[in-house]
Structure formats: structure tokens, C-alpha cells
C-alpha positions in Angstrom: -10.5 6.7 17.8 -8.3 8.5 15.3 -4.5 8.3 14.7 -1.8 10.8 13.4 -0.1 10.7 10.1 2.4 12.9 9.7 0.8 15.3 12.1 -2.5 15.3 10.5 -5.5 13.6 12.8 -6.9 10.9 10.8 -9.8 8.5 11.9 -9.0 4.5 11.7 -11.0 3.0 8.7 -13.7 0.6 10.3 -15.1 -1.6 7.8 -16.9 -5.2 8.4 -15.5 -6.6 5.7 -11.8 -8.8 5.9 -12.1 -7.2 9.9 -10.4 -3.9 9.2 -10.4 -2.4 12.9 -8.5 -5.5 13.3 -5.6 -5.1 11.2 -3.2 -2.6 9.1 -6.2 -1.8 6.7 -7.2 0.6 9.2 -4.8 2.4 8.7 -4.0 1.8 5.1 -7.5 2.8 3.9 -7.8 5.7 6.7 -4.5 7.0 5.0 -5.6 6.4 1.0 -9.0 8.4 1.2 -7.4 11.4 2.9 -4.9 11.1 -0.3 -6.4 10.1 -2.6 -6.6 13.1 -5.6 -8.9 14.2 -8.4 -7.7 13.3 -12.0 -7.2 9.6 -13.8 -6.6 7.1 -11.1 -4.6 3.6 -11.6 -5.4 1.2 -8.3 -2.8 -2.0 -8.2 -4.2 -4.7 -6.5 -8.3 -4.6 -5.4 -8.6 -3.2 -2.1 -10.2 -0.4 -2.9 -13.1 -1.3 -4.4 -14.3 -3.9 -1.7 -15.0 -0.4 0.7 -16.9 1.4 -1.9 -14.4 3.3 -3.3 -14.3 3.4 -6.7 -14.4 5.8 -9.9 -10.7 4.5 -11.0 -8.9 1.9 -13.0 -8.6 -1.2 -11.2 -5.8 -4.0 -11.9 -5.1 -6.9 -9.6 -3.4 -9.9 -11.8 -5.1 -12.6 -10.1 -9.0 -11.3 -8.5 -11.1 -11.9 -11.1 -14.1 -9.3 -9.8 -16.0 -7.3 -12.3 -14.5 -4.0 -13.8 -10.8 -5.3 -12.4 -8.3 -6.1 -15.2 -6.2 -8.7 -15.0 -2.7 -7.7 -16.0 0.7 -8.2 -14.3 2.0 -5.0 -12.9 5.1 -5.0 -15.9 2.0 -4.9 -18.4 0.4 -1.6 -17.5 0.7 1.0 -19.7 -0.6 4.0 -20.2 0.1 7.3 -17.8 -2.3 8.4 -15.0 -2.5 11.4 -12.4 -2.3 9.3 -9.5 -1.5 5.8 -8.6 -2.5 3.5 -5.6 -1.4 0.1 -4.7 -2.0 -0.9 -0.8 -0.8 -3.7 0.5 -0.4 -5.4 -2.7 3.8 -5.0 -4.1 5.4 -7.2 -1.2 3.5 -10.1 -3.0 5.1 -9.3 -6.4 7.5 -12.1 -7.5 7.7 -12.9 -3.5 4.6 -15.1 -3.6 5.8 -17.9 -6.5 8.3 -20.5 -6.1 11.2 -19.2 -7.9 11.0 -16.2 -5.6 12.7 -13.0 -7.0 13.3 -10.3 -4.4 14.2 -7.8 -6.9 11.1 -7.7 -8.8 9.0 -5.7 -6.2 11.4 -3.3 -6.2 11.1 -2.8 -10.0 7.3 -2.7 -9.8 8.1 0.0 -7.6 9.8 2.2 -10.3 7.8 0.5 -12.9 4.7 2.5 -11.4 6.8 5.7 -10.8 7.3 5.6 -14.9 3.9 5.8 -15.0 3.2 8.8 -13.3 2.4 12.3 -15.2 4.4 15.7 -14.3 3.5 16.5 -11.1 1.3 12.6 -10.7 0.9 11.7 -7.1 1.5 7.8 -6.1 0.6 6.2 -2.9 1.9 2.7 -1.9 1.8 0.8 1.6 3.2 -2.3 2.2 3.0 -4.3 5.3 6.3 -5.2 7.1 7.9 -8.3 8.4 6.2 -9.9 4.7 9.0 -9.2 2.4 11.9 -8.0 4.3 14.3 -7.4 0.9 11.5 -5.0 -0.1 11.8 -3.7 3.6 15.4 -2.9 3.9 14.7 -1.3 0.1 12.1 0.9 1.8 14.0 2.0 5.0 16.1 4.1 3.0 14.6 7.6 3.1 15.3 8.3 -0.2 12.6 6.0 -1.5 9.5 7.9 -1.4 9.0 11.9 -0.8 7.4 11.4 2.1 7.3 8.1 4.2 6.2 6.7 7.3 5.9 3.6 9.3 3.4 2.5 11.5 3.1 -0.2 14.6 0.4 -1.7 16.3 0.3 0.5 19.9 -2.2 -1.4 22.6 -5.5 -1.3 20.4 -4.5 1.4 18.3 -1.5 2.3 15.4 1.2 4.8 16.0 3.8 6.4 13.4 7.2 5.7 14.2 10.0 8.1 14.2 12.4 5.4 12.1 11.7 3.5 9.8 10.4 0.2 11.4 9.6 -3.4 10.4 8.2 -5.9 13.0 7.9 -9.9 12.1 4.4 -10.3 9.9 1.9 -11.8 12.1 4.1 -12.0 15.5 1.2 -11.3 17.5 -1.7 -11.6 15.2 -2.6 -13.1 11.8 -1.9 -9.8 10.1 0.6 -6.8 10.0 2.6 -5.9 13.3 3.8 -2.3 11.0 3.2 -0.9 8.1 5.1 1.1 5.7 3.4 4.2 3.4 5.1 6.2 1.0 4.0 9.2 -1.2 5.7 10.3 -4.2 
């Protein structure tokens, strides 16, 4: 089964581990290795590395796995060619008890800053999770190129607006998910 983003035929991401056919990872994942560039890599948050893709500097605060620093986002330095972070920003200073809706939006542009001339970033973020950080990334003017994407009977299907659904309305995961490219 494939789906299309931004007119390009991609295949869903099928992976046994954390049941990605079942959830926005299929589409996440499908979407980051068709992007994903040559050149010095920064990932933000471990996902990638649990499918076997690897070759890039890896920093998730809180998984402690091997060859996966443990920084905050704020505490990367450093410039890189590309940047990746899926699913990972909605949980930045969302998930603590003094919550701070601001601060994924600074990671945001934190990141950005990190970029090279002409450094390519992708992010995704699943919607209905952090819905401050969602009415941030309606706004076209966000990313160079974004898209949304819902669940569609067994499948995913980009939206033509921006769209957020309630996290976990139907299922324990994503309902839509929200990619940008700069």
C-alpha cells in the first residue's frame, strides 16, 4: 500500500517494532528516508535508529541507548547539513509539570539556527498532542513546505489544510500528523 506526499508515491513504513503499520510512524518514517540527504546529520529524539537507520548524530535527552547523547534540545551546538526530529518537539516543555507551551516553539527555531546555508530540516509532529504547538504549525508560513496527514479507513491521506484531529480519538496513537521541510 503506498500513500502520496506532496504528489510523490511513497510506500507506508512497515516495521514490527512499536507496531508501525499501526500508527503515524508509517508515515513519519515512509516520509524521513525519502528525505533524508547526504552530508552531517543531527536526529532529535531516537526514532531513527530503532529501524536501522543510522550513520548520524543522535540526541534524545532522556533514552539512554548506546551512541545517543543526552542533551536537552537548547544544549546542541554545533551546525549540521540536515536535521531530523520525528515525533519528538510536541513533548518539549509540554511533558513536565510546569508546562511551557512556548518552548517547543523555540526548539523549533532553536534547530533552524542550526542549519548550514542551504541545510535541509525535517520535523513531524503528531496532532491533537500539543495543540499550542498546533495552531503554531497551521500557519503556512512555518516551514517551506508542509503537510498534514489523517488516518483514511486503513490507510493515511494528505490533507488539503492544515488539519489537527484529538490524539488518540480512535486509537492509542496519532489521528493526523503534521510534516514540515525547511
Amino acid at each position: 500500500m503506498s500513500f502520496l506526499y506532496h504528489g510523490t508515491s511513497l510506500e507506508y513504513f512497515d516495521h514490527p517494532y512499536n507496531s508501525t503499520r499501526q500508527n503515524e510512524r508509517t508515515v513519519e518514517l515512509a516520509v524521513a528516508q525519502h528525505w533524508l540527504p547526504d552530508g552531517d546529520g543531527l536526529e532529535v529524539g531516537n526514532v531513527l535508529g530503532h529501524y536501522d537507520i543510522t550513520g548520524h548524530r543522535v540526541v534524545d535527552r532522556d533514552e539512554r541507548a548506546p551512541g545517543v547523547e543526552n542533551l536537552d534540545v537548547f544544549d546542541i551546538t554545533g551546525t549540521f547539513d540536515w536535521i531530523v526530529s520525528i515525533s519528538t518537539l510536541e513533548h518539549v516543555g509540554w511533558d513536565t509539570p510546569d508546562q511551557d507551551p512556548l518552548l517547543a516553539i523555540e526548539a523549533l527555531q532553536h534547530l533552524r539556527s542550526l542549519l548550514r546555508p542551504n541545510g535541509q530540516m525535517l520535523v513531524t509532529v503528531p496532532g491533537g498532542y500539543h495543540p499550542p504547538l498546533d495552531r503554531f504549525l497551521a500557519h503556512d508560513v512555518v516551514a517551506r513546505r508542509a503537510a498534514t496527514f489523517i488516518r483514511w479507513g486503513k490507510g493515511w491521506r494528505q490533507t488539503k489544510t492544515p488539519t489537527f484531529k484529538p490524539y488518540g480519538a480512535s486509537t492509542p496513537w496519532a489521528e493526523s500528523v503534521w510534516i514540515g521541510e525547511w
